[in-house]
N, CA and C atoms as a LAMMPS dump frame, in Angstrom:
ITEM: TIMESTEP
0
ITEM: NUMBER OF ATOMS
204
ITEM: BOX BOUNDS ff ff ff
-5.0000000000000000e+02 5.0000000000000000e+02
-5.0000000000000000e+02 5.0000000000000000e+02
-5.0000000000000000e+02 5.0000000000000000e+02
ITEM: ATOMS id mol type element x y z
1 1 1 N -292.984 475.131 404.019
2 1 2 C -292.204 476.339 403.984
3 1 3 C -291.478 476.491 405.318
4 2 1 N -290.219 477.144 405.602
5 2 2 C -289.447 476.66 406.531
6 2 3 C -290.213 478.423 407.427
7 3 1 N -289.679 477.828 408.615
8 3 2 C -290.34 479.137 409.413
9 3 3 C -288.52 480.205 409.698
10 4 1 N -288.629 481.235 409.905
11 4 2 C -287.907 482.205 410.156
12 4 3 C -287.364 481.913 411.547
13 5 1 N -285.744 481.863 411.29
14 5 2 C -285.105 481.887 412.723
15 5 3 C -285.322 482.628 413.371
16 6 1 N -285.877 482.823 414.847
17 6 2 C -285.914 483.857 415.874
18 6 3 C -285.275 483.447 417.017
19 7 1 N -284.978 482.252 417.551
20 7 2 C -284.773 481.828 418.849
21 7 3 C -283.173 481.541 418.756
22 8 1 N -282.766 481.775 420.248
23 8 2 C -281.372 481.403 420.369
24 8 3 C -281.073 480.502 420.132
25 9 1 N -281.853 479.622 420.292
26 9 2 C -281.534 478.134 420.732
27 9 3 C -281.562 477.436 418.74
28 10 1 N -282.451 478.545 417.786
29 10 2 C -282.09 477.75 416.456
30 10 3 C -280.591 477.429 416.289
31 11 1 N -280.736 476.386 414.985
32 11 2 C -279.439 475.956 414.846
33 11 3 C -279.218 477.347 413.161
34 12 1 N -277.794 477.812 413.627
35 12 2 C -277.056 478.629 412.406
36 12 3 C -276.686 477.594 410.994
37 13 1 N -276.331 478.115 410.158
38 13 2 C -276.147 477.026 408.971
39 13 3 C -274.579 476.615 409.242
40 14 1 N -274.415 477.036 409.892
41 14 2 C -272.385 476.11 410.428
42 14 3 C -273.225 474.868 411.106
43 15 1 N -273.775 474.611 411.992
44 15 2 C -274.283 473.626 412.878
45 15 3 C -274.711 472.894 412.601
46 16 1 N -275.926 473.267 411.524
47 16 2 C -276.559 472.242 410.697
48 16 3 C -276.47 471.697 409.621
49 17 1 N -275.313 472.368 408.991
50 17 2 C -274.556 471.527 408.003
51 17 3 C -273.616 470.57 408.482
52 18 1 N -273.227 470.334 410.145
53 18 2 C -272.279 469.087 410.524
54 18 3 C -273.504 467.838 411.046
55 19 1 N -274.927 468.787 411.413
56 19 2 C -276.438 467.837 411.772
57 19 3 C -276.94 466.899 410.923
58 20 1 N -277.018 468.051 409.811
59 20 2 C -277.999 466.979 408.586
60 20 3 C -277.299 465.83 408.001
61 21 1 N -276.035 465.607 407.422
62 21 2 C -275.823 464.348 406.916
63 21 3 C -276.368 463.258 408.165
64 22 1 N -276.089 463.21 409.04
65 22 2 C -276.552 462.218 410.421
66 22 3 C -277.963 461.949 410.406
67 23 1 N -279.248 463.038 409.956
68 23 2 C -280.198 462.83 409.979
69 23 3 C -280.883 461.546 408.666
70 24 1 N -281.461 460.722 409.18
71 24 2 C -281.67 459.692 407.923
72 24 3 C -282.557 460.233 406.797
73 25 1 N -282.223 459.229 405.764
74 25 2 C -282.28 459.732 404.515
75 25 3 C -283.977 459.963 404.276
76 26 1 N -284.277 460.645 403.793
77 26 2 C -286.158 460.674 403.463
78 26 3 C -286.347 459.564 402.775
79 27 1 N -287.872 458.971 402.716
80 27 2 C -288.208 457.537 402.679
81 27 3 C -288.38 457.833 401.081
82 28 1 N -287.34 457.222 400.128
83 28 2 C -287.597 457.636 398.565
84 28 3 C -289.005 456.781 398.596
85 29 1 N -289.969 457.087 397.373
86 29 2 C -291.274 456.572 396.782
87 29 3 C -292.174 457.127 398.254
88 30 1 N -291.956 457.133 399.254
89 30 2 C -292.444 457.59 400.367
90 30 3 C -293.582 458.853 400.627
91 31 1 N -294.018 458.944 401.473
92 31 2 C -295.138 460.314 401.834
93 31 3 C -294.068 461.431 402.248
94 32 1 N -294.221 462.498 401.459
95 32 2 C -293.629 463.965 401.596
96 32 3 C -293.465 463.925 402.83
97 33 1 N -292.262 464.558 403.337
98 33 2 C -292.027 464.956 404.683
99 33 3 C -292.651 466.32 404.846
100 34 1 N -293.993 466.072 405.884
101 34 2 C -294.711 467.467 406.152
102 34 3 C -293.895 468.531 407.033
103 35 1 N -293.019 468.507 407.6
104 35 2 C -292.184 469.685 408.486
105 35 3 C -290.711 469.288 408.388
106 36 1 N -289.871 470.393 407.747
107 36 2 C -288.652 470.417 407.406
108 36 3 C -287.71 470.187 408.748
109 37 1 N -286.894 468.731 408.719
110 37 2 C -286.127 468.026 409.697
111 37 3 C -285.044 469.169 410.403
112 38 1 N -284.925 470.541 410.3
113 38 2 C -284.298 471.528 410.765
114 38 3 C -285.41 472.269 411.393
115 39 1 N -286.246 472.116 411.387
116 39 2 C -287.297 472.944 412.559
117 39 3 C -287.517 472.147 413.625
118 40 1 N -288.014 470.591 413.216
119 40 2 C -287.553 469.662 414.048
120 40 3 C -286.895 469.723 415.454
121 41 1 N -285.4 469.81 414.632
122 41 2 C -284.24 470.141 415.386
123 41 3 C -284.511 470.974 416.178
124 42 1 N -284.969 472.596 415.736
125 42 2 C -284.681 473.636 416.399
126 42 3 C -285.94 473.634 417.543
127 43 1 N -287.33 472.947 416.974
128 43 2 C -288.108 472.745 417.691
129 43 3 C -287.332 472.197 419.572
130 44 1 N -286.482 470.548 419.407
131 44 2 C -285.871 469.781 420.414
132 44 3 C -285.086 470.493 421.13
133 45 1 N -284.294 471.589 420.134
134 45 2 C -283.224 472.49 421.169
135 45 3 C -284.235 473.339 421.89
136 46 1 N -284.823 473.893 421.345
137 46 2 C -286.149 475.02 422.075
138 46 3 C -285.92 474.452 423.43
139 47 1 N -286.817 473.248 423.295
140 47 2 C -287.641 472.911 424.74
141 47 3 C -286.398 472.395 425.458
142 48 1 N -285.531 472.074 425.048
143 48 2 C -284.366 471.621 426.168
144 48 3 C -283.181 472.725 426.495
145 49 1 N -283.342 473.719 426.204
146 49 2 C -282.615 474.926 426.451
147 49 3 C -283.575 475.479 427.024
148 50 1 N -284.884 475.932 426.836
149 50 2 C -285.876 476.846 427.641
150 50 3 C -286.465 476.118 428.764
151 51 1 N -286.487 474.657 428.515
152 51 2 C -287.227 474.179 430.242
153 51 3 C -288.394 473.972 429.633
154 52 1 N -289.387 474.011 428.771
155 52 2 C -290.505 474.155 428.918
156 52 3 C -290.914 472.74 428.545
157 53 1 N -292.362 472.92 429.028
158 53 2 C -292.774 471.33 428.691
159 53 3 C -292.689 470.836 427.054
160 54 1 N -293.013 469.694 426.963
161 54 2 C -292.87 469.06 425.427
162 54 3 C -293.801 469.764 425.214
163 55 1 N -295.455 469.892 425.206
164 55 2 C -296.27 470.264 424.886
165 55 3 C -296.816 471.618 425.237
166 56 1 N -295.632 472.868 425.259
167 56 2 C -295.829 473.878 425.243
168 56 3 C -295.135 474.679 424.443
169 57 1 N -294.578 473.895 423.109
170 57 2 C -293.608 475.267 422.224
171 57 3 C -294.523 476.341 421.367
172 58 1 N -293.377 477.371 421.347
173 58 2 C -294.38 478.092 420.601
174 58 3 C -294.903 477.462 419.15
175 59 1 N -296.192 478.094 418.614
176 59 2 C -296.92 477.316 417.36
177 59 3 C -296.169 477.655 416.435
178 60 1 N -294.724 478.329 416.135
179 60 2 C -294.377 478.488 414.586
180 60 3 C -293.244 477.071 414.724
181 61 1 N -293.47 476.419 415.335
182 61 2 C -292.607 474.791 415.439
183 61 3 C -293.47 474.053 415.023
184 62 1 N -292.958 472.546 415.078
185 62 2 C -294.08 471.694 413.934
186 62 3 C -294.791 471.063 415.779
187 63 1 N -295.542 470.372 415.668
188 63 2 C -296.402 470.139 416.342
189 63 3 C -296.079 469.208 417.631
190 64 1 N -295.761 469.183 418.57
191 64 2 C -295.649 468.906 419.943
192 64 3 C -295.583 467.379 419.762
193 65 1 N -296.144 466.399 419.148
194 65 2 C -296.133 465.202 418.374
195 65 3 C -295.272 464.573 418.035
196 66 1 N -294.901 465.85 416.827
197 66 2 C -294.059 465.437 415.987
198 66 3 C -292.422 465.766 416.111
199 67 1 N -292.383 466.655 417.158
200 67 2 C -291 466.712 418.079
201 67 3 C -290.757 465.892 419.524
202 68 1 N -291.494 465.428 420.175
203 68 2 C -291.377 464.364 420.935
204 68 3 C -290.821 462.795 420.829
């Protein structure tokens, strides 16, 4: 389930509709993608607009891991 924009730094749906075609395609027959590739995103802008370490975003982002 996708989490609720709060941060400046999310991407608006103008932005990420020129993002996502670029992002590669999900692995067909493949394992479900557990965190939607636009939180991702908004997760990478977070920490590189706020400064903060990789392993300090807030917890409604997917996991410090899996945005690194």
């Amino acid at each position: 389930m996708p989490r609720d924009r709060r941060y400046p730094s999310d991407l608006t749906d103008a932005p990420w509709a020129l993002i996502e075609p670029l992002s590669p395609a999900p692995n067909i027959g493949g394992r479900p993608e557990k965190h939607p590739r636009r939180d991702i995103v908004d997760a990478i802008l977070y920490v590189v607009r706020i400064g903060c370490a990789w392993r300090q975003p807030p917890f409604d982002f997917p996991p410090w891991q899996t945005t690194y």
